[in-house]
N, CA, C and O atoms as a CHARMM CRD file, in Angstrom:
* protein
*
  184
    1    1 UNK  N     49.79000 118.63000 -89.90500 PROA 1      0.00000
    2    1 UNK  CA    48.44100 118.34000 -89.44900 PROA 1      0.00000
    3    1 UNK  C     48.45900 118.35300 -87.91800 PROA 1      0.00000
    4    1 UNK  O     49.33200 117.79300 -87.25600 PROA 1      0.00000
    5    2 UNK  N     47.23900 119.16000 -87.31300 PROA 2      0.00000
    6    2 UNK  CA    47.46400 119.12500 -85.97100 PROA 2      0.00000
    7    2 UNK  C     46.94900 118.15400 -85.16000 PROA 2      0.00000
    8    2 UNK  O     46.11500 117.66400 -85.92200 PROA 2      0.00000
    9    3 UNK  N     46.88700 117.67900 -84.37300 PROA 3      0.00000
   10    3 UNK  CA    46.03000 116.89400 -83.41200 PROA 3      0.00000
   11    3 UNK  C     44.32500 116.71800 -83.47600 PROA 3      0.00000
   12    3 UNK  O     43.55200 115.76400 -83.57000 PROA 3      0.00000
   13    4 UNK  N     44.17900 118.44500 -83.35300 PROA 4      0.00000
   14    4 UNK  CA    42.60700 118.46000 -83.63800 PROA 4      0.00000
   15    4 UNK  C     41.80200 117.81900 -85.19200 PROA 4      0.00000
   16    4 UNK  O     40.72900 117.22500 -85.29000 PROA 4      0.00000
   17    5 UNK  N     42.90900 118.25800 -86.41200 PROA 5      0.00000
   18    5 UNK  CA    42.61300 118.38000 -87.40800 PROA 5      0.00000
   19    5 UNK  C     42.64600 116.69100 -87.92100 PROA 5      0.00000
   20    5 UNK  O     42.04500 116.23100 -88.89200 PROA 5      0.00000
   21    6 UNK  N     43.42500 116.03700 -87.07900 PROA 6      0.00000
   22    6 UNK  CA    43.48500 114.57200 -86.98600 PROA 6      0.00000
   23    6 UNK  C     42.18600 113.69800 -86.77500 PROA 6      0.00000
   24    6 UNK  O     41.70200 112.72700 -87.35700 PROA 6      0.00000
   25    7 UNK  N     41.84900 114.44200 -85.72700 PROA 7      0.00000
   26    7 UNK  CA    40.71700 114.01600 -84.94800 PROA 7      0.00000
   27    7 UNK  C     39.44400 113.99500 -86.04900 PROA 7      0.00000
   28    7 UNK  O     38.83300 113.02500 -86.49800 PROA 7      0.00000
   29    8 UNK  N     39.28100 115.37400 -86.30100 PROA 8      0.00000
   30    8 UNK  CA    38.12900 115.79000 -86.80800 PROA 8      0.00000
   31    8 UNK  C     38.04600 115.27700 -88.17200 PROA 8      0.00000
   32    8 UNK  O     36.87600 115.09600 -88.51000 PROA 8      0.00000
   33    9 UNK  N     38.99500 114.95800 -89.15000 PROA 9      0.00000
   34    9 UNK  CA    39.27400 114.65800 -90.60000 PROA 9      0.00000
   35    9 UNK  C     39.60000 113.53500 -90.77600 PROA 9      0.00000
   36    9 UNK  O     39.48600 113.17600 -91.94800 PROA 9      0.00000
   37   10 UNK  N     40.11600 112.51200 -89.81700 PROA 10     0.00000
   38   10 UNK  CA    40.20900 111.16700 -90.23300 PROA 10     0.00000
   39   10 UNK  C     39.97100 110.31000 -88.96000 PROA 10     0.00000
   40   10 UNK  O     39.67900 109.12800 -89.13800 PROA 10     0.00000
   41   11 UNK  N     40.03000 110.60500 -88.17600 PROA 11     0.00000
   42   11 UNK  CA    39.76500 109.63100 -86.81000 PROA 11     0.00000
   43   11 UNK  C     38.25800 109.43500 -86.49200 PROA 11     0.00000
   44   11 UNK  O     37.82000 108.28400 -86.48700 PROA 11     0.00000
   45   12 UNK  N     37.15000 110.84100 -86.13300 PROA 12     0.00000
   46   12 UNK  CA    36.34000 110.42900 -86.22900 PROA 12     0.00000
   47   12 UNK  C     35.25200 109.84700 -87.15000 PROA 12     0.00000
   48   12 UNK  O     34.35800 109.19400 -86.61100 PROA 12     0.00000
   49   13 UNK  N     35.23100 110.08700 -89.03100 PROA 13     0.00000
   50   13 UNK  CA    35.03800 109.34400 -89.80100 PROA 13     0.00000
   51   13 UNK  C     35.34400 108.28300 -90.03900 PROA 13     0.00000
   52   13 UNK  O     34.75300 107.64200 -90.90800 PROA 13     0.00000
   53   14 UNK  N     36.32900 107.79600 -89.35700 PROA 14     0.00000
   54   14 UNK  CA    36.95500 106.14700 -88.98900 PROA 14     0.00000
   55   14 UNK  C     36.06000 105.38300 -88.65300 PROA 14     0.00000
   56   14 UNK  O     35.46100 104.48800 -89.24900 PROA 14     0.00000
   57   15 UNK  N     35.99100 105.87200 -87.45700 PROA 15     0.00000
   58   15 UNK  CA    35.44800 105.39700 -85.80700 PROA 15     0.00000
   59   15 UNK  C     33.84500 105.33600 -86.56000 PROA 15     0.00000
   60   15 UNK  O     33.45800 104.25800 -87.01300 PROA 15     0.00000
   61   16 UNK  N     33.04400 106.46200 -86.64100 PROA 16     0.00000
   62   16 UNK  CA    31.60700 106.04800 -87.34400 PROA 16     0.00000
   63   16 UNK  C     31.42300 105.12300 -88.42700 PROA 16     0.00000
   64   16 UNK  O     30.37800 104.47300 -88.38200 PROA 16     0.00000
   65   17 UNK  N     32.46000 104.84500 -89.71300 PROA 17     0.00000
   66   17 UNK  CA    32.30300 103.83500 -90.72100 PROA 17     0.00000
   67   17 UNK  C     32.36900 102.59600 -89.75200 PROA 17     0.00000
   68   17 UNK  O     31.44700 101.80600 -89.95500 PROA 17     0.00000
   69   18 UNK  N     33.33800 102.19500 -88.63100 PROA 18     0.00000
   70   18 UNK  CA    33.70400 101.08300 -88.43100 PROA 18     0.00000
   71   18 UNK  C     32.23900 100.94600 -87.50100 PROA 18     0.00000
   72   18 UNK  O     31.77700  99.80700 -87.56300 PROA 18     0.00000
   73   19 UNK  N     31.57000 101.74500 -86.79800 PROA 19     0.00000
   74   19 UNK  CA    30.27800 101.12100 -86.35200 PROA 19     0.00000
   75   19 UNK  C     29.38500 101.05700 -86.60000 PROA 19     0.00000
   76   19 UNK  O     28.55300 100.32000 -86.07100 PROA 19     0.00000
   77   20 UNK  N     29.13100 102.13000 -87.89900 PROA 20     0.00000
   78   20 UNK  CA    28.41500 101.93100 -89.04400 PROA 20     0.00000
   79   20 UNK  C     27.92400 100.21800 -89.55300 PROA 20     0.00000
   80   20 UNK  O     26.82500  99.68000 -89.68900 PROA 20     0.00000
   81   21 UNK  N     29.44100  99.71400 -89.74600 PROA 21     0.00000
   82   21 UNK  CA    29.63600  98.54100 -90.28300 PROA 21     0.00000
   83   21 UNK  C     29.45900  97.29600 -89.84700 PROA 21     0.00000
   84   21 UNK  O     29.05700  96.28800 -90.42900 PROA 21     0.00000
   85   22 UNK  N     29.92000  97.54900 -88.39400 PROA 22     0.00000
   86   22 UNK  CA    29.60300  96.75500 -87.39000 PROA 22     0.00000
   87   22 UNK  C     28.07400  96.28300 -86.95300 PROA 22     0.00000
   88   22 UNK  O     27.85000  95.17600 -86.46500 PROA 22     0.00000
   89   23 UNK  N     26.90500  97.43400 -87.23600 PROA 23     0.00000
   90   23 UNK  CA    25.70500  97.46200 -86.49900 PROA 23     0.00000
   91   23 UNK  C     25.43400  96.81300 -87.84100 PROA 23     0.00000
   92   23 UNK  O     24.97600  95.67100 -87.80200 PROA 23     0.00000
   93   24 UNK  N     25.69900  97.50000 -89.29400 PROA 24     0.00000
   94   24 UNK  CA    25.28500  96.64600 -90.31200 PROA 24     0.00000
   95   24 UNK  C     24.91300  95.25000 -90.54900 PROA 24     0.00000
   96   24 UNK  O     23.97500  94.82100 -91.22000 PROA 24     0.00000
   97   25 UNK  N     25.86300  94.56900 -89.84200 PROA 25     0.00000
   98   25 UNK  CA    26.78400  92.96700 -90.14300 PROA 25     0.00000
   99   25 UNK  C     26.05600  92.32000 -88.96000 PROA 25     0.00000
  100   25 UNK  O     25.55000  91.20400 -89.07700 PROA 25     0.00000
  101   26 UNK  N     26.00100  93.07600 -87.73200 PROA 26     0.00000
  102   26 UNK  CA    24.92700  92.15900 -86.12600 PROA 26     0.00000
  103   26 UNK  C     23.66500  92.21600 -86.84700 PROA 26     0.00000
  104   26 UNK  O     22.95400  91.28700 -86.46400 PROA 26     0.00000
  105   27 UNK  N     23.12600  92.89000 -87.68800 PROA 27     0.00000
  106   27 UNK  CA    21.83800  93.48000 -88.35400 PROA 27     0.00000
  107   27 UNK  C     21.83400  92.12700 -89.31600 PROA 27     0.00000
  108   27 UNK  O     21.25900  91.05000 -89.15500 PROA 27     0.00000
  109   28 UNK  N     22.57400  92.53200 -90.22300 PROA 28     0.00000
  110   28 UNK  CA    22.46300  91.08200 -91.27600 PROA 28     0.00000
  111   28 UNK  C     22.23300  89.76600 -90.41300 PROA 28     0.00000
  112   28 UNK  O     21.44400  88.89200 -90.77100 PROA 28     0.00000
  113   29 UNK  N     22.94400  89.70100 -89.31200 PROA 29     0.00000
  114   29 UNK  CA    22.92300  88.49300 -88.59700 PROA 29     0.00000
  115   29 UNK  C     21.99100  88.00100 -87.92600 PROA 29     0.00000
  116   29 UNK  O     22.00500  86.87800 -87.42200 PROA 29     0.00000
  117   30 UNK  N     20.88700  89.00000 -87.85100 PROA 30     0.00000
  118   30 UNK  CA    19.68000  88.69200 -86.97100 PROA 30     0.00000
  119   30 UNK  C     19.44800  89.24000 -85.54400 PROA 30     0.00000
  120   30 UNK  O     18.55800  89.11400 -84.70300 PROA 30     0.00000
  121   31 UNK  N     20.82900  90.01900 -85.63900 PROA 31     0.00000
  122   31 UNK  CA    20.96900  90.56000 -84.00500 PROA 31     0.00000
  123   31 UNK  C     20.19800  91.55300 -83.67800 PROA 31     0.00000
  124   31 UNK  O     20.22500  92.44300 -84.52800 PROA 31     0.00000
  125   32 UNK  N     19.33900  91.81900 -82.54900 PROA 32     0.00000
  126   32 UNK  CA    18.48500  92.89900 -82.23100 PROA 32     0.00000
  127   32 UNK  C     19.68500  93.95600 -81.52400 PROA 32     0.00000
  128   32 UNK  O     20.19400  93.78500 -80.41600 PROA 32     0.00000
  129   33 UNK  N     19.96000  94.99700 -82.40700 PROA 33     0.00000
  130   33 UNK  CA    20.95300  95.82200 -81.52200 PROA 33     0.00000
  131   33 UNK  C     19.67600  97.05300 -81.50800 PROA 33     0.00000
  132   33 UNK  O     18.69300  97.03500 -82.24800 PROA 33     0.00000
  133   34 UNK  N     19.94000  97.94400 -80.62100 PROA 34     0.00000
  134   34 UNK  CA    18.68800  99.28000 -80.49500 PROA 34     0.00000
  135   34 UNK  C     19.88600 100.39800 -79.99300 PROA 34     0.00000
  136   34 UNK  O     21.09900 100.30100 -79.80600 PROA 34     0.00000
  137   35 UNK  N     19.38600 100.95700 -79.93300 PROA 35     0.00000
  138   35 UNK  CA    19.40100 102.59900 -79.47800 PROA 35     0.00000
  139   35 UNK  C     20.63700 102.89100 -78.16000 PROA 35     0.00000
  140   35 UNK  O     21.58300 103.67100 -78.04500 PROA 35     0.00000
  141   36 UNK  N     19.78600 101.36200 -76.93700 PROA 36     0.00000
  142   36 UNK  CA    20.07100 101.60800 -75.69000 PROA 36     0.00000
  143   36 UNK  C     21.49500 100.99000 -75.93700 PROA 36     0.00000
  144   36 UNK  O     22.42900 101.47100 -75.29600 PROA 36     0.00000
  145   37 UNK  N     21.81400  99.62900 -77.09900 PROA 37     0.00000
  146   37 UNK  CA    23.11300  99.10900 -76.85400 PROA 37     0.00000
  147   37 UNK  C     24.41200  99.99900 -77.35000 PROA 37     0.00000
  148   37 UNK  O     25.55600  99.55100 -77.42800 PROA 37     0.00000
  149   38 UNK  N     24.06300 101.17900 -77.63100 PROA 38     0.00000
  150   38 UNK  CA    25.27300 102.18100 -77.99300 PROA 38     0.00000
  151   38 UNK  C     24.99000 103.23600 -76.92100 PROA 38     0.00000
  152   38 UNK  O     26.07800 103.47500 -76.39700 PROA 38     0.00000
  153   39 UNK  N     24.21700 103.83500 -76.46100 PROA 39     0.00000
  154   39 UNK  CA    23.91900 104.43800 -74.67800 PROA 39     0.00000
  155   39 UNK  C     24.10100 103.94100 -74.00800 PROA 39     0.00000
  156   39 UNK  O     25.13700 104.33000 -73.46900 PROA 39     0.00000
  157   40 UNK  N     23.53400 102.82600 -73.38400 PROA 40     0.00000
  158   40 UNK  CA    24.12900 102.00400 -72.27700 PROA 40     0.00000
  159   40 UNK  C     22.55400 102.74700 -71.37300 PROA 40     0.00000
  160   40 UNK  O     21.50600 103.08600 -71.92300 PROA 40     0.00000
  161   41 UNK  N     22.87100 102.81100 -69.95700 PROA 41     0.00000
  162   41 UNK  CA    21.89100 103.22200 -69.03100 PROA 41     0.00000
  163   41 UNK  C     22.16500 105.01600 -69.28400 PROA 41     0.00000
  164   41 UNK  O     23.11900 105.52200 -69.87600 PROA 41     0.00000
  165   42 UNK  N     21.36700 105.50300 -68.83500 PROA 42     0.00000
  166   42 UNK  CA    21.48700 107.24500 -68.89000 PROA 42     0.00000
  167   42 UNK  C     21.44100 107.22500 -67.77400 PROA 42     0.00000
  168   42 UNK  O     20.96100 106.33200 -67.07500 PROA 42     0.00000
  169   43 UNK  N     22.06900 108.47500 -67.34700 PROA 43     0.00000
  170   43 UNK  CA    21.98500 108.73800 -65.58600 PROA 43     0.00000
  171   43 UNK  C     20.72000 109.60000 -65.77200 PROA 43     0.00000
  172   43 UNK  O     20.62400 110.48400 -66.62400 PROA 43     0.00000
  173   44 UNK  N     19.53400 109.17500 -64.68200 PROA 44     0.00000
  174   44 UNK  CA    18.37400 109.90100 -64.43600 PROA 44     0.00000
  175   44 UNK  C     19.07400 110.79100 -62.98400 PROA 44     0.00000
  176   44 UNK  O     19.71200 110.54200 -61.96100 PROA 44     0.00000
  177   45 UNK  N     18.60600 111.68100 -63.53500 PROA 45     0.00000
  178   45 UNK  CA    18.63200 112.93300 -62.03000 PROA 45     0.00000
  179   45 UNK  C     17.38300 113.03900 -61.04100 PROA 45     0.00000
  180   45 UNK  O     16.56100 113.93000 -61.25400 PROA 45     0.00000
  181   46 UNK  N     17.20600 112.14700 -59.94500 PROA 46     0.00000
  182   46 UNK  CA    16.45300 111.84400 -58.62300 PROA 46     0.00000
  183   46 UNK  C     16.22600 113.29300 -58.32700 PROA 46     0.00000
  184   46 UNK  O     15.62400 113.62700 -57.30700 PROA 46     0.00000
């Protein structure tokens, strides 16, 4: 298995279940999570 094939086939399906799960569970909890708390600020171009 190569590096990429790592990546693409088990690492990043990881990584999305576990924040999947995560936003789930702040959600159950009453937590207002949105859009911006996984973006953060965007860089606007002045």
């Amino acid at each position: 298995m190569t590096g990429e094939e790592f990546a693409i086939e088990h690492a990043m399906p990881n990584l999305y279940f576990h924040i999947t799960t995560a936003y789930a569970i702040l959600r159950h909890n009453g937590v207002e999570v949105g859009k911006k708390d996984y973006l953060g600020p965007l860089p606007y171009k002045v």
